[in-house]
N, C-alpha and C positions, 0 to 999 in steps of 0.2 A: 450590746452583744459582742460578744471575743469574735476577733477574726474566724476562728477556728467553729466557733458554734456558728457564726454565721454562714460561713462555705457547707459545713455539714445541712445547714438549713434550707441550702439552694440545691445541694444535689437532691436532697430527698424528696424537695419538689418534683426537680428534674426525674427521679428513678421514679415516684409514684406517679410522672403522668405518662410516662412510658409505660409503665404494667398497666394504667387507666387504658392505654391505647386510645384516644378518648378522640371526637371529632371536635372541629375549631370550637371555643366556648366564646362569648361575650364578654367583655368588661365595658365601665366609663369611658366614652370618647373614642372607643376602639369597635374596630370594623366586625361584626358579626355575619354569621351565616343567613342569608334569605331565608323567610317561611319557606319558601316553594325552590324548588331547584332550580337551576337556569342554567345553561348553557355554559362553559368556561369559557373564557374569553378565546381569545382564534389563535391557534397555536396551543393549544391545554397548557396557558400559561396564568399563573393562577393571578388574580388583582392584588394593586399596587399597594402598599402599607405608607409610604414614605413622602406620597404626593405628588409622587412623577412618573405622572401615565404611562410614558412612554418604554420603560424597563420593569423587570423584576432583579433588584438588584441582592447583592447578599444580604443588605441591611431587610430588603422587604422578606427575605427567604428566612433570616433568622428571627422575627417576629411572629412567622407565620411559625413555626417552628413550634415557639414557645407557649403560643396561645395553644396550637392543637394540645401542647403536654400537658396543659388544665390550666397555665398559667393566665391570670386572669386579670390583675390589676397593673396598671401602667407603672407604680414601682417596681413591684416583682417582676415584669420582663424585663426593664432596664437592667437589674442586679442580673436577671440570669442570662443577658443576649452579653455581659460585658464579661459576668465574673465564669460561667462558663463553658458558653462559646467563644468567647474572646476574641468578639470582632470590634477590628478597630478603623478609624478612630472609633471609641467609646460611643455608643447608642445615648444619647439625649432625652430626659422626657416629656421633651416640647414632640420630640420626631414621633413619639406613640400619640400624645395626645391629641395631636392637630393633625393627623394624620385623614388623608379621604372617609367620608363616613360611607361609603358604596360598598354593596355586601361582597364577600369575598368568595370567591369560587374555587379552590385549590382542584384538579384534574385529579380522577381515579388512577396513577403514574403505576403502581403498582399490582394491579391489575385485580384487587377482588371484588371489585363490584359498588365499591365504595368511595364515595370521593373525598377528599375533605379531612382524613383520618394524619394520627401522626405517622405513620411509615409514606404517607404521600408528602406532609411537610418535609420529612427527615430526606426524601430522594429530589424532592424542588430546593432544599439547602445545599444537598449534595453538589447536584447540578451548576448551582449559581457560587459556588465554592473552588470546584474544581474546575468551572468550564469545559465540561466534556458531557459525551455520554458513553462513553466507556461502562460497562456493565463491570467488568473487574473495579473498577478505579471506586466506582460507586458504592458495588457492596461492599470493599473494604471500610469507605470510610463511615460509611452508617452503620458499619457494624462494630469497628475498632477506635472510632473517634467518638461517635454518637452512642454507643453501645445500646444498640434498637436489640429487645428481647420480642417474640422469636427474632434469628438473625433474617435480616433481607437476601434476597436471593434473586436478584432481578436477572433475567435473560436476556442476552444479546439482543431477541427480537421485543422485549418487550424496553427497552432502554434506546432503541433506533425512532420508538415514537415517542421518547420525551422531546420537551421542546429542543431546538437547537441551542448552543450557548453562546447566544446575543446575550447575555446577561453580564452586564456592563457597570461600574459602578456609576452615580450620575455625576453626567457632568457640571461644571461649572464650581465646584467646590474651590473654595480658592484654599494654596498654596503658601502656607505660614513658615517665613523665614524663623528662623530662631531670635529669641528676644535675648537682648543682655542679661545676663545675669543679676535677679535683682537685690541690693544692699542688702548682704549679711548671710548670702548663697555663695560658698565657693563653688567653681567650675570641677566638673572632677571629667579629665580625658582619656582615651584609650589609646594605647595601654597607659595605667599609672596607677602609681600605689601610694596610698596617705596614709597615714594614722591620723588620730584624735581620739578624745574625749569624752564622752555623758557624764555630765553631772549632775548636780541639784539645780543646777544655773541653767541648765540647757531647756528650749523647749518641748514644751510639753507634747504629745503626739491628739491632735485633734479628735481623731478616734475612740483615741484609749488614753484619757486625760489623767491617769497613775502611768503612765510610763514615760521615760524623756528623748526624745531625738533628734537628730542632725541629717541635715538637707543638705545634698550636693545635688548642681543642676550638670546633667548628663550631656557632654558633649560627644557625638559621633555620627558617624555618617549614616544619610538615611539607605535602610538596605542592607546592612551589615547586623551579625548578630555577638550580641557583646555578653560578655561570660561575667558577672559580677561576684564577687567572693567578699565576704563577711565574717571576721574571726575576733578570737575575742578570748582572754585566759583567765577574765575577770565574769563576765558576764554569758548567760547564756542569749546569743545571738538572736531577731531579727530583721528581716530585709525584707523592704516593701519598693514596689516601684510606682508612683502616684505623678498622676496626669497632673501638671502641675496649674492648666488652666481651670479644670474641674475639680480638681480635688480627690479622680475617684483613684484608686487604688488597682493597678495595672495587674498587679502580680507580689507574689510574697510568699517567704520562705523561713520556715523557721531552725529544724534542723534539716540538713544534709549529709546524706549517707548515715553513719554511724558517729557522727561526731553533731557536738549544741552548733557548730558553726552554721552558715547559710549560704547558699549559692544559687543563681538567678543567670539564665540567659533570654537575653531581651533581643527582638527583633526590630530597631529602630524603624520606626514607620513616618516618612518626613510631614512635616508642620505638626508635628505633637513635641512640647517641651516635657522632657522627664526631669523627674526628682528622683534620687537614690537615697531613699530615708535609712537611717540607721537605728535602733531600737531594739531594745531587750524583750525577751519574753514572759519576766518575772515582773512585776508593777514596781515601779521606783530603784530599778536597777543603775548604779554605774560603775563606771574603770573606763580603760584604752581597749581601743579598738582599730583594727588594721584593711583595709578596704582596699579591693586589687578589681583592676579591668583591663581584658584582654579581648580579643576578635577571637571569634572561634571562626576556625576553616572550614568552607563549606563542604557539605557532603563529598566525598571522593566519586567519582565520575567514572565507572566501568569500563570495561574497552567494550566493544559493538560488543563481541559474542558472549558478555559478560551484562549487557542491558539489562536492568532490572524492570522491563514493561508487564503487562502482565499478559499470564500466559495465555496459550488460544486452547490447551487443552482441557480434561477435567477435572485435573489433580486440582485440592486447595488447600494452601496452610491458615491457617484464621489464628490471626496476632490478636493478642489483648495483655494489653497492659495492665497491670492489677495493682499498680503505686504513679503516684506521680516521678518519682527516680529519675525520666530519662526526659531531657525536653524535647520540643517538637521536632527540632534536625535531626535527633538520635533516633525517636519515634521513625521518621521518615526513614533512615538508615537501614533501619530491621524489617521495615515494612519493604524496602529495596529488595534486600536478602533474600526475604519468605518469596517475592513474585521472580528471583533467579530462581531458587531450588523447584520452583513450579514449572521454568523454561525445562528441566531436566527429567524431570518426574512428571508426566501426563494424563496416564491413565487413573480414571475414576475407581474410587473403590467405594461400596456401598455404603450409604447413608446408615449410621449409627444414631446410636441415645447413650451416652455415659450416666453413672453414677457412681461417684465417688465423695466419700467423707470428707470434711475439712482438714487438713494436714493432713491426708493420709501419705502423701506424698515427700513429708518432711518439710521444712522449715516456710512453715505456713502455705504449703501449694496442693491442692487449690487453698483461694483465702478464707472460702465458703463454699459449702457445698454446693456439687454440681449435680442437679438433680433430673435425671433424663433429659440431660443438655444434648443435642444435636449437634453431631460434628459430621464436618465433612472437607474434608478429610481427616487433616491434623488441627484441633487446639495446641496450640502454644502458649501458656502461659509465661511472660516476661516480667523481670523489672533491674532494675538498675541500682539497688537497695541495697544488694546484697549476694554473697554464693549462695549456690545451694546447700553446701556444707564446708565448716570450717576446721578442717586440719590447720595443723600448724603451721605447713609449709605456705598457708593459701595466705598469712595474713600480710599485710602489708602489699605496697604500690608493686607493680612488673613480677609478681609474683603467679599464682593464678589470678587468669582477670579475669575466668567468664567459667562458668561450668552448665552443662544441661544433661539432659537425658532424658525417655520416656517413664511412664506411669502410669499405672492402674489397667484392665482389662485386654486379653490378647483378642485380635480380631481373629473370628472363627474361619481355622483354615490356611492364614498365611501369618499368625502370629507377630504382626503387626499391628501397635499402640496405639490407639486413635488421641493419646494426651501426653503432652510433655511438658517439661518447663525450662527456662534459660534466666541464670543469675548472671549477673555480672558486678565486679566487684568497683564500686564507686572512687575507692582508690584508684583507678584506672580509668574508669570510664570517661572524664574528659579529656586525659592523656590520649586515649585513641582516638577520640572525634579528633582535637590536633594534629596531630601526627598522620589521618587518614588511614588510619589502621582499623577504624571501628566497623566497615562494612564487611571485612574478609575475617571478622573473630568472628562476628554474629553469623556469615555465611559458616565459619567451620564448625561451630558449636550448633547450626541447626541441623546439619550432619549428623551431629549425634542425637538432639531431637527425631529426629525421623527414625534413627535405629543402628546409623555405622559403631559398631563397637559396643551399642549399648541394647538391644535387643535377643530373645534369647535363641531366635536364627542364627545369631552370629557364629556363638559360641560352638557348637556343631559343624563350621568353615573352618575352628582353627587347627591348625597342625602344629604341635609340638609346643603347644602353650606350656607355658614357666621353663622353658630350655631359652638358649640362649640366641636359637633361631627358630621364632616361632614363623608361620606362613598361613596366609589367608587361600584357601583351594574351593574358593566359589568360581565354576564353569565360565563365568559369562567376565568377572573379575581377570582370572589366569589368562584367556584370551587376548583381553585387549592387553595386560602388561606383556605379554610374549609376542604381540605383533609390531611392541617399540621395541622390543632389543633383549628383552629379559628374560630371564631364564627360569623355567619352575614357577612354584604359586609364590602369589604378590607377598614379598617381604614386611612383616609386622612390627612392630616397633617393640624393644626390649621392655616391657612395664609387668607389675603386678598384673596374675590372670584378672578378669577376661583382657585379654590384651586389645587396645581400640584405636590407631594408628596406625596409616602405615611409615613405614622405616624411613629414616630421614635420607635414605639414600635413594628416595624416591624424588628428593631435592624441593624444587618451586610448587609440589603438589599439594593442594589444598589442607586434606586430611593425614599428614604428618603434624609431628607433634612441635613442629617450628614454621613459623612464618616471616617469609623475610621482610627485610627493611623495605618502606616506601623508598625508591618508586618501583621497588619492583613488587609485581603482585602474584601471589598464586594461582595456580592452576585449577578448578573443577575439573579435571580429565576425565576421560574416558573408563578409565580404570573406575573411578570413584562411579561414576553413573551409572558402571556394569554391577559395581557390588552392591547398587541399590535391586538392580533386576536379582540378584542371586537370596535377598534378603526378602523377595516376593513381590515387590512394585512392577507395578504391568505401566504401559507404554512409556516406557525411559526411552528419552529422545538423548540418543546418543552425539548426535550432529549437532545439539546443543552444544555439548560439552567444548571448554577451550583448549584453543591450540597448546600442545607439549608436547615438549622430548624427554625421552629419560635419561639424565644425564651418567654419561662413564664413569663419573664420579659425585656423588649428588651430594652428597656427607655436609651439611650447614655447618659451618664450625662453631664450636661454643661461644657465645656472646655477640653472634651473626644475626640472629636474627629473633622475634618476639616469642616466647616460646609458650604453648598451651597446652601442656600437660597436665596431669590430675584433673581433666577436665568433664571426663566421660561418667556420669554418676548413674549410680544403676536404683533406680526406682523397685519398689515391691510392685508383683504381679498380682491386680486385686479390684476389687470394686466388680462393678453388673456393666455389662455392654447388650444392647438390644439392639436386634436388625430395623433399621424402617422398614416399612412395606413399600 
């Protein structure tokens, strides 16, 4: 089976035991549910999968996991705890098979009467994942990593009586230094860049024994996250990363972005020996090929009033990724974003149902239709693939890198979008994770997601659109820019109507259409949190907002700084919105 039929054949496990919602099932040698109920062990910590009484570790929490989704034979959860969950090291299927045969009790965690179900595996994985019990922290990720359908919504008070996060992984595992490279394996380090070869001489790929490829064994520090790149003007590219003591296959990529090349970042995890396999995607492919690795820099680090924790109010953005495009530090980045602009925006606004067609939104957003999907607040649809739309000006690297805006039905009343989406263009996107410029694009482009510049509140704010001073005259907006030093309504930025910026003479301010060079960072100001109140958002926590001044001279000079214009795209008004009860 192709890589590609095989991944397709795990998720759709994975998706159909998710719509099963299904309680633990049974296999071979594996731990099933008691006839008769019993008690969950003390703490509603559900029994151990892995043989060691004494924890529920992630390995026992991803097992658990995968039997509740229907997954039932000890193959099948090895491929799906490895290939996508992606806990490492790699799950074993000695570790399923031999595992305690004592029946398993998983705790009713989410509270409907039921114990045992996947949305209780999905919030005992959570738990032993993220070690907390953070209600925010949890349903993001069982909703946006796990994509649990309905989404979870666990409450402060019902996530205070999950177990505590003793969940540990076990100990005693011993600690593998790296082995020598063995004869006929070059080292490949980081950074450094090789060329070579496939040939007919080369071998063969164990897998997929029509194709031929070349092993480098991966030197790098454990802890660090390494950016692999794969190019090739002969061949169309792929890149696999393969455990090189078992054999299984880590991670793989065939094209990236918009180009046959591959790109891979790996999270060195110590005592695992990687291979960096090289190989085509056509059977019996060759030519030269050119192999580059670098450290990618870790997420950028906010200043305090800038924390991306999650919020204590009601407002909520709900991230989902709809491509694999962005890896998990870029994921993490946006998912940083969404829980600032939540510190700013607080007040709840009524639980919705969307309906909207596949593309109605333009270049494939949504990817599938949403069919009285539940939001609450905002859906954001992301990915990394690609803009939204491509003028001419967008193509190419430091051009436009990221475009969003809302779509599909007005909420009744304050004419606010419960859906939007955010492209970013993959020429760019590992430049900004580098440089640390990726959390304040995704911060300013979810800006427009919500509705600055691109909802049709706005338009009715502006003053003198298409002149050559246009001004923003939302009450709560003029305020706070008059109480730093300004004069009249907040200055607009010069662009084709509806105009969606303010004026760069607003300087270090988030939602101009320049952002400066790291290390210095933009402002969310006050300004910006006022004009969400004027656009209809109830409890904006203005005290959130970061420190600024307006500068006597704000003007960013040309080639100062990253610049994000043509960003702001305007979605059609459309599709069904229904009130919950």
């Amino acid at each position: 089976m192709s890589p590609r039929k095989r991944l397709f054949w795990l998720m759709a496990t994975f998706l159909l035991g998710i719509l099963a919602a299904c309680g633990l099932a049974s296999g071979p040698s594996l731990l099933s549910r008691p006839e008769t109920s019993s008690p969950a062990p003390e703490g509603g910590v559900a029994a151990y999968y892995d043989g060691n009484p004494q924890s529920v570790t992630i390995r026992d929490a991803a097992i658990a996991f995968a039997i509740a989704s229907g997954i039932t034979q000890p193959s099948q959860i090895v491929s799906f705890v490895n290939t996508v969950l992606r806990v490492q090291p790699p799950l074993t299927l000695a570790e399923v098979t031999t595992a305690d045969p004592n029946p398993v009790a998983i705790s009713d965690f989410d509270g409907d009467g039921t114990p045992g179900t996947v949305r209780d595996a999905a919030i005992l994985f959570a738990v032993a994942t993220l070690q907390t019990r953070d209600a925010n922290r949890i349903n993001t990720f069982v909703n946006t990593v796990l994509r649990l359908q309905p989404p979870l919504n666990l409450t402060p008070e019902q996530a205070a009586r999950l177990p505590g996060p003793g969940f540990v992984p076990p100990t005693g595992l011993p600690t593998a230094s790296p082995s020598p490279s063995p004869p006929g394996i070059p080292t490949l380090g980081v950074p450094q860049a090789v060329t070579g070869r496939l040939t007919t001489s080369s071998p063969r790929d164990p897998r997929r024994p029509t194709h031929f490829i070349q092993d480098f064994l991966l030197s790098a520090p454990a802890g660090q996250t390494v950016r692999i790149q794969l190019s090739s003007i002969d061949f169309d590219t792929y890149l696999f990363i393969v455990n090189q003591a078992t054999g299984e296959v880590i991670a793989e990529n065939d094209d990236f972005g918009e180009s046959t090349n591959s790109q891979l970042d790996l999270v060195v995890q110590a005592g695992i020996n990687y291979l960096v396999r090289v190989s085509s995607y056509d059977p019996g492919a060759t030519g030269a090929f050119q192999l580059r690795t670098a450290l990618v820099a870790p997420a950028p680090t906010p200043s305090p009033t800038a924390s991306p924790t999650p919020s204590a109010g009601g407002f909520n953005i709900e991230i989902e990724f709809i491509d694999n495009s962005l890896s998990p530090s870029q994921r993490n980045i946006v998912l940083q974003a969404a829980r600032r602009w939540e510190q700013i925006i607080t007040g709840d606004l009524p639980d919705v149902t969307v309906t909207l067609e596949a593309g109605f939104c333009g270049a494939g957003f949504p990817p599938t239709p949403l069919v009285n999907r539940p939001v609450d607040d905002l859906l954001v649809q992301v990915t990394g693939a690609r803009l939204l739309s491509s003028p001419p000006e967008s193509d190419g690297p430091g051009r436009v890198v990221g475009q969003a805006g809302p779509c599909g039905p007005l909420r009744p009343g304050i004419g606010i979008i419960p859906y939007a989406r955010i492209g970013i263009d993959p020429a760019d996107l590992g430049r900004l994770e580098d440089r640390g410029s990726l959390f304040d694009v995704v911060l300013h482009e979810l800006g427009h997601a919500l509705g600055f510049g691109t909802v049709p509140n706005w338009r009715p704010l502006l003053l003198n659109s298409g002149t050559s001073n246009p001004r923003f005259a939302g009450r709560q907006a003029t305020a706070e820019y008059n109480s730093l030093g300004g004069s009249g309504n907040v200055p607009v930025e010069v662009e084709p109507p509806p105009e969606g910026h303010w004026r760069r003479t607003l300087g270090l301010e988030l939602m101009t259409p320049v952002l400066p060079p790291p290390p210095a960072r933009p402002a969310l100001s006050r300004i910006t949190a006022a004009a969400m109140q004027d656009l209809g958002f109830t409890g904006v926590n203005l005290s959130a907002a970061d420190p600024y001044t307006l500068p006597p001279e704000g003007r960013i000079r040309p080639g100062e700084g990253l610049f994000l214009g043509n960003d702001a795209v305007f979605g059609p008004i459309g599709g069904e919105l229904r009130l919950l009860p």
